[in-house]
N, C-alpha and C positions, 0 to 999 in steps of 0.2 A: 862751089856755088853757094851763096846763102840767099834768103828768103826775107822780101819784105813781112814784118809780123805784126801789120796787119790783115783780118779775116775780110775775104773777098767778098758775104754775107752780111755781115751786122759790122762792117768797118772799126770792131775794137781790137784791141791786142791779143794774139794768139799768146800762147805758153808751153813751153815744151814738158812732155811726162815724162820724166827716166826711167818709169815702168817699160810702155812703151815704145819710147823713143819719136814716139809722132805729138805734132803739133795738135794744141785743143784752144778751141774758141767758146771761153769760158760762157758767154751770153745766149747763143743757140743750140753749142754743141758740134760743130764741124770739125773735125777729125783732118790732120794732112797729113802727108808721107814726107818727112825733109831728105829722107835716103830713095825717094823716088821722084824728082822733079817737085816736090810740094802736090804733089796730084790731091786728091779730094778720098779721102775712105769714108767719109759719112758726115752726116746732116743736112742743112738745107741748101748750101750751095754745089753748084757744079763745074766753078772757075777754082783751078787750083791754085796756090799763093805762088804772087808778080816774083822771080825769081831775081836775083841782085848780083852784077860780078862782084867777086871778091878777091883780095891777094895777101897771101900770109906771109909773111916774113919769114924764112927761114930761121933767123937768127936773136929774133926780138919773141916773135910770135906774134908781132902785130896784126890785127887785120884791118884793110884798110876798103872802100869802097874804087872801083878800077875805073874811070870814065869821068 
């Protein structure tokens, strides 16, 4: 599954941290889970990020959007 990035709050581009491995919305501060559904761990929003099918290639690595 991957994760539309944009922020369900302030509509700009989330960013992923490799500290934490969760999603940050550089402009408010809202915090996501991408290893939990995109859920919400902090700041002003309460809708977690619109969630995306995806499909990997086995063999390329491609990812591709499924729909």
């Amino acid at each position: 599954m991957g994760f539309d990035a944009v922020c369900t709050h302030a509509a700009c581009t989330v960013n992923f941290d490799p500290l934490s491995g969760n999603l940050l919305c550089p402009r408010h501060g809202a915090i996501f889970d991408p290893a939990h559904g995109g859920r919400v761990l902090g700041g002003p929003t309460d809708q977690p990020l619109t969630s995306l099918p995806i499909r990997i290639d086995p063999q390329s690595g491609t990812i591709s959007l499924v729909g």
